[in-house]
Structure formats: structure tokens, C-alpha cells
DRENBADREN-892536 format. One record per residue: x negated, y, z of N, C-alpha, C in turn; residue in three letters. Coordinates in Angstrom, 1 decimal, decimal comma. Layout:
% residues N
+--------+--------+--------+--------+--------+--------+--------+--------+--------+------+
!    n.X !    n.Y !    n.Z !   ca.X !   ca.Y !   ca.Z !    c.X !    c.Y !    c.Z ! pami !
+--------+--------+--------+--------+--------+--------+--------+--------+--------+------+
!      X !      Y !      Z !      X !      Y !      Z !      X !      Y !      Z !  ala !
...
+--------+--------+--------+--------+--------+--------+--------+--------+--------+------+
This chain:
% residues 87
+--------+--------+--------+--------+--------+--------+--------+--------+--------+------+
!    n.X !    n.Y !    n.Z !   ca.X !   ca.Y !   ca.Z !    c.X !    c.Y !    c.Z ! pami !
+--------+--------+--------+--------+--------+--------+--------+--------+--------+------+
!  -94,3 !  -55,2 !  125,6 !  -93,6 !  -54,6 !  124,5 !  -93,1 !  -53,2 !  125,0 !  unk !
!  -92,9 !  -52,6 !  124,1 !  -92,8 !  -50,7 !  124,9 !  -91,9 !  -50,7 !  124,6 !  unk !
!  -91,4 !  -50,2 !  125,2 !  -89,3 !  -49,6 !  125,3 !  -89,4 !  -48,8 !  124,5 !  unk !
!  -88,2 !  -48,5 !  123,9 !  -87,2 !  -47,7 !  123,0 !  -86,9 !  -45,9 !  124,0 !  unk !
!  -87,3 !  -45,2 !  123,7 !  -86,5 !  -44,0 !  124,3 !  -85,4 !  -44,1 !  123,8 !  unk !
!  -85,0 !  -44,0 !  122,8 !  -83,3 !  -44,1 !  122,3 !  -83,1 !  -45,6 !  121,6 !  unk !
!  -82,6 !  -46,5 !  122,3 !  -82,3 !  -47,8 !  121,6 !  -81,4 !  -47,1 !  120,0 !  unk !
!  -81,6 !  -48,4 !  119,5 !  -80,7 !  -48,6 !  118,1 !  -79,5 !  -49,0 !  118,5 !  unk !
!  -78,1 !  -48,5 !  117,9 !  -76,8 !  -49,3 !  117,9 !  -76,4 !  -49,4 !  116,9 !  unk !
!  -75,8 !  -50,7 !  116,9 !  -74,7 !  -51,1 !  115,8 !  -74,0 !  -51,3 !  116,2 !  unk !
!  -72,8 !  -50,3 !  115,3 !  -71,5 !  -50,7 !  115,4 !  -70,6 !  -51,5 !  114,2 !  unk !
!  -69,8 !  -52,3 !  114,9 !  -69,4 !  -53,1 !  114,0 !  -68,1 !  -53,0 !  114,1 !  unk !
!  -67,2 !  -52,7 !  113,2 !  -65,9 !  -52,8 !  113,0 !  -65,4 !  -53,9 !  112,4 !  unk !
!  -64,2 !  -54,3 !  113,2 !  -63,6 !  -55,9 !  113,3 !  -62,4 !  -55,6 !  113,7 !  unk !
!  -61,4 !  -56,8 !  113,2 !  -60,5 !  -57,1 !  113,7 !  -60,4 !  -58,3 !  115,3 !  unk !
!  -62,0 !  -58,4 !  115,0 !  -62,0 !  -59,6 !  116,3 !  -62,9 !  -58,8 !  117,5 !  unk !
!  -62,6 !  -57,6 !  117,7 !  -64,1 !  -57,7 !  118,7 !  -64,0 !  -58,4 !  120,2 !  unk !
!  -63,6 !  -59,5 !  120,4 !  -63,8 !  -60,3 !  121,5 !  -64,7 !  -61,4 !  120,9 !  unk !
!  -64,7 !  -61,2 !  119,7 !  -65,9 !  -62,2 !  119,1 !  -67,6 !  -61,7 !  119,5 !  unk !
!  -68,0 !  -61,0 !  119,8 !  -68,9 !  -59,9 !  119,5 !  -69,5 !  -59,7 !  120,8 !  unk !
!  -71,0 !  -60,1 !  121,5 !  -71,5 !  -60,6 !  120,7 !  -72,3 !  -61,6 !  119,5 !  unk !
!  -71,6 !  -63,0 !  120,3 !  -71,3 !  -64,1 !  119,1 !  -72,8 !  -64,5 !  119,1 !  unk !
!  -72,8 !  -64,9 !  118,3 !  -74,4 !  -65,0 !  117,6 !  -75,5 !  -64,3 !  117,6 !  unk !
!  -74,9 !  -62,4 !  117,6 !  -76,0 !  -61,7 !  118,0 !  -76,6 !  -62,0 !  119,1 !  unk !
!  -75,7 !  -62,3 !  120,1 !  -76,6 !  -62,7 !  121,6 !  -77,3 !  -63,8 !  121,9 !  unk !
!  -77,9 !  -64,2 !  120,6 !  -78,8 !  -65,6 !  121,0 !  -80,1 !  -65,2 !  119,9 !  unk !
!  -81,4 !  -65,6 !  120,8 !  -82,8 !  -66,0 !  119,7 !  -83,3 !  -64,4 !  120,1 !  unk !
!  -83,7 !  -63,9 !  119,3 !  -84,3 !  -62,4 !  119,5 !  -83,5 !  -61,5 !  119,5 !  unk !
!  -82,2 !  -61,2 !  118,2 !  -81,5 !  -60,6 !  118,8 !  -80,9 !  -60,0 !  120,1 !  unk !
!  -81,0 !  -62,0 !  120,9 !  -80,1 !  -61,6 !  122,0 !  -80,9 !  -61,0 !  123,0 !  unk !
!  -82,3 !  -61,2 !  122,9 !  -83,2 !  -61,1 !  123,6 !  -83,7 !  -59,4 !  124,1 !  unk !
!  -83,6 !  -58,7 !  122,4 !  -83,6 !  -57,4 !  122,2 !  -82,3 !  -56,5 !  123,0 !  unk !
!  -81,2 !  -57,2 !  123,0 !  -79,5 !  -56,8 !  123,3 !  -79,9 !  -56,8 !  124,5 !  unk !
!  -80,5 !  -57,9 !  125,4 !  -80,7 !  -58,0 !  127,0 !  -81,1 !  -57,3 !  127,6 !  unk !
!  -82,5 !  -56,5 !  126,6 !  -83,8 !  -56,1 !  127,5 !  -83,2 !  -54,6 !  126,8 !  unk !
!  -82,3 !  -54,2 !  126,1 !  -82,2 !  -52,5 !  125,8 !  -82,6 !  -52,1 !  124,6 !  unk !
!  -83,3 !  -53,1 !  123,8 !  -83,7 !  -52,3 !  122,7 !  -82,7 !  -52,0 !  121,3 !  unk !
!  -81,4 !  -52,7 !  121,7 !  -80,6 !  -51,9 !  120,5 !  -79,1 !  -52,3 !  121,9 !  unk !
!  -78,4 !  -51,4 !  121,1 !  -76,7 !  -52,0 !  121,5 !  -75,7 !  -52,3 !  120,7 !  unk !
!  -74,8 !  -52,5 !  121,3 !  -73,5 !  -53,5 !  120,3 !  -72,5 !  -52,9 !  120,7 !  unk !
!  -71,5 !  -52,0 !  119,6 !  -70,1 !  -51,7 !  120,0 !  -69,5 !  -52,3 !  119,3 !  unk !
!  -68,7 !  -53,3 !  119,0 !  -67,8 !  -53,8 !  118,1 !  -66,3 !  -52,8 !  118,6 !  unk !
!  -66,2 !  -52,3 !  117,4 !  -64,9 !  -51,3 !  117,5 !  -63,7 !  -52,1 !  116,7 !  unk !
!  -62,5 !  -51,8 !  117,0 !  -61,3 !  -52,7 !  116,8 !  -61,1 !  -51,8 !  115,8 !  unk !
!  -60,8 !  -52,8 !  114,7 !  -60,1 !  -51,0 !  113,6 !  -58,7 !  -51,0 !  114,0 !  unk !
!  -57,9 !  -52,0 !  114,0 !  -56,7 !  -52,0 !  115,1 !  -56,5 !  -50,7 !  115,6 !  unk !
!  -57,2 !  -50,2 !  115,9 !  -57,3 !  -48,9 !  116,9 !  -56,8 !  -47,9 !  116,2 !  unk !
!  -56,8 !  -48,1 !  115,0 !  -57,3 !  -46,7 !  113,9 !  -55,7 !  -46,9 !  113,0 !  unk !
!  -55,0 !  -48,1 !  113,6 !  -53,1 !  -47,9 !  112,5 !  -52,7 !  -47,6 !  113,5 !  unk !
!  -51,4 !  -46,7 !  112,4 !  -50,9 !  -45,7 !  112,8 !  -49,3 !  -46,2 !  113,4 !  unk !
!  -48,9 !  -47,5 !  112,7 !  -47,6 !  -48,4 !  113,2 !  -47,5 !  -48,9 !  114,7 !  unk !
!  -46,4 !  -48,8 !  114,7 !  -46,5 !  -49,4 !  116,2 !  -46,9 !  -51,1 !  116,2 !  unk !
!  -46,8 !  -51,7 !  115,0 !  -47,3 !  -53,2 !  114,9 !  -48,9 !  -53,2 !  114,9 !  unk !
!  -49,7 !  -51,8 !  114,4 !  -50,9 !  -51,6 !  114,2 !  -51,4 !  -52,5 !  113,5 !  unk !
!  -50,4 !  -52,3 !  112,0 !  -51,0 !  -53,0 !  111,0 !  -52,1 !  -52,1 !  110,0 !  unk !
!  -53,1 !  -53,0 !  109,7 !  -54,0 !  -52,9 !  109,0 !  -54,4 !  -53,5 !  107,5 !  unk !
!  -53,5 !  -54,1 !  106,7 !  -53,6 !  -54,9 !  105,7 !  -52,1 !  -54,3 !  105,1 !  unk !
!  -52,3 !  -54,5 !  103,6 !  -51,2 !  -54,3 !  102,6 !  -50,9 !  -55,0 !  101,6 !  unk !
!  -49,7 !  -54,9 !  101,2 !  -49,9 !  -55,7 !   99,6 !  -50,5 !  -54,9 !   98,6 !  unk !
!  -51,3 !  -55,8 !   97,5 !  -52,3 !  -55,5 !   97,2 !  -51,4 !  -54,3 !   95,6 !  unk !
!  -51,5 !  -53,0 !   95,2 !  -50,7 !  -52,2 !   94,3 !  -50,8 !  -53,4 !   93,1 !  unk !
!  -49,6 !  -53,5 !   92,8 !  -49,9 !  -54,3 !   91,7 !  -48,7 !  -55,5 !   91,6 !  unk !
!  -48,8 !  -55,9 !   92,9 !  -48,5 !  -57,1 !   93,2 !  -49,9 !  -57,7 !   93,5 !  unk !
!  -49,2 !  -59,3 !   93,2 !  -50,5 !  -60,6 !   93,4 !  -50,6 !  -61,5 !   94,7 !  unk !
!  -50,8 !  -62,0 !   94,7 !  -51,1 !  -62,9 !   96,0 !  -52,5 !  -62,0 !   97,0 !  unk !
!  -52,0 !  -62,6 !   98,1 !  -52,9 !  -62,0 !   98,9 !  -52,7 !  -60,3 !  100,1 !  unk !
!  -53,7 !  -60,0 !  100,5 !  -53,4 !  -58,7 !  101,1 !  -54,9 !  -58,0 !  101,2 !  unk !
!  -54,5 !  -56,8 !  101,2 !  -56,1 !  -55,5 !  101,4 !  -56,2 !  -55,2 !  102,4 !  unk !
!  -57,1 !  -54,7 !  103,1 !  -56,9 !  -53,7 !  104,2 !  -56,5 !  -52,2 !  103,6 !  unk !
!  -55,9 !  -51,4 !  104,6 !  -55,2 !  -50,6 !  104,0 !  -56,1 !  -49,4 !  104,4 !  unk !
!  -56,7 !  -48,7 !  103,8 !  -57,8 !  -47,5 !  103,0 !  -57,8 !  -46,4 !  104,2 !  unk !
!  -56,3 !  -46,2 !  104,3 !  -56,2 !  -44,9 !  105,6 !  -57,1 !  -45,3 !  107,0 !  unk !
!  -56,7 !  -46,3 !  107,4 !  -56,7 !  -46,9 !  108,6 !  -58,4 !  -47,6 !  108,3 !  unk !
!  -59,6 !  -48,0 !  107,3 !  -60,9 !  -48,2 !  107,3 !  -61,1 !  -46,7 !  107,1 !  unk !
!  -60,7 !  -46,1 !  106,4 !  -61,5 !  -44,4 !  106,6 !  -61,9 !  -44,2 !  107,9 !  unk !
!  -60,8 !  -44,1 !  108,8 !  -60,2 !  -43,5 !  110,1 !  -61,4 !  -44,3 !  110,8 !  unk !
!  -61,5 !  -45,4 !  110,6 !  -62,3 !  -46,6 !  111,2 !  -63,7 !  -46,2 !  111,4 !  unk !
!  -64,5 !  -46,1 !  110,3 !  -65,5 !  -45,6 !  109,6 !  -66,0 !  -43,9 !  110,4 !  unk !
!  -65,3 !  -43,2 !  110,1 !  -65,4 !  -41,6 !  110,4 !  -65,7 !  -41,9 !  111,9 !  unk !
!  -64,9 !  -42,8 !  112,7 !  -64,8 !  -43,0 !  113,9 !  -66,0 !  -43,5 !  114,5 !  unk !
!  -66,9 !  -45,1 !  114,0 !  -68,4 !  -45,0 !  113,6 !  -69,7 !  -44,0 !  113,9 !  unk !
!  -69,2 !  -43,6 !  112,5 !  -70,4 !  -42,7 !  112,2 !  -70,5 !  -41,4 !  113,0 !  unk !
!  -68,9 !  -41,3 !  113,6 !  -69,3 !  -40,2 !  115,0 !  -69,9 !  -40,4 !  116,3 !  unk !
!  -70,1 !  -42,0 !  116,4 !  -70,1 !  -42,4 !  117,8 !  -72,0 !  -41,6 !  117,2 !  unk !
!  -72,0 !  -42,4 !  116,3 !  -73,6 !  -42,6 !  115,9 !  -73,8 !  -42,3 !  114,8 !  unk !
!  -74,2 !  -40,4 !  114,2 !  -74,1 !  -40,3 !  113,2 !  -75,6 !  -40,6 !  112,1 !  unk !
!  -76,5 !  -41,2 !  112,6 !  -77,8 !  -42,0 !  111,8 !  -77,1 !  -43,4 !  111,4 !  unk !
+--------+--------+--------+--------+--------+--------+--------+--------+--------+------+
């Protein structure tokens, strides 16, 4: 199989990345992950609030049951992403 000059990455934004990489790392995937042909950043969006509790969820405008993630803080997430690796 011929190597990659520039592997593929995915980055995946999570609130878990101690999960990561999970399931990717097993069958071909994990096979691909081992031998270089792509990579895995699971980035915390955690990272990306601005609170000192580094909350990331809100109540939803409106009211209602439930919570959102809060817009600022997946922008920030995102932008952060697509810089590591902007393809």
C-alpha cells in the first residue's frame, strides 16, 4: 500500500475527547490511524468558553425544556478547526 505524503485529519470537536479514538481505532480505520494514513485530533470545545465554569450549553431563547450549545463558544470551536486544517 503506498503512503500518504500528507495524511488526512479529522478533527472532531467534543465535549468528550478522552473518548477518541473509540471505535475509530478498531477494523480499517484503526488500521489506517496506526500505519499514518490519516490522524485524529478530538478538540475539547470546552476549550473555546469564556466562564470560568467553561460552560458551553444554554437555555434554549424562549424558554422550554432542555439546553443548546451556546453559538459563541461552537463558532470559536469551529474557526479553531478549520485553522488547524483549513481543507
Amino acid at each position: 500500500m503506498a503512503k500518504l505524503d500528507t495524511p488526512w485529519q479529522a478533527n472532531v470537536l467534543t465535549l468528550f475527547p478522552e473518548m477518541f479514538p473509540g471505535t475509530l481505532g478498531l477494523s480499517l480505520a484503526g488500521q489506517g490511524l496506526k500505519n499514518g494514513a490519516w490522524t485524529l485530533a478530538a478538540m475539547d470545545i470546552r476549550d473555546f468558553a469564556y466562564d470560568k465554569h467553561r460552560s458551553v450549553d444554554g437555555a434554549p431563547f424562549g424558554g422550554g425544556p432542555g439546553m443548546v450549545m451556546r453559538p459563541d463558544v461552537v463558532s470559536d470551536a469551529i474557526a479553531a478547526a478549520t485553522k488547524a486544517d483549513p481543507a
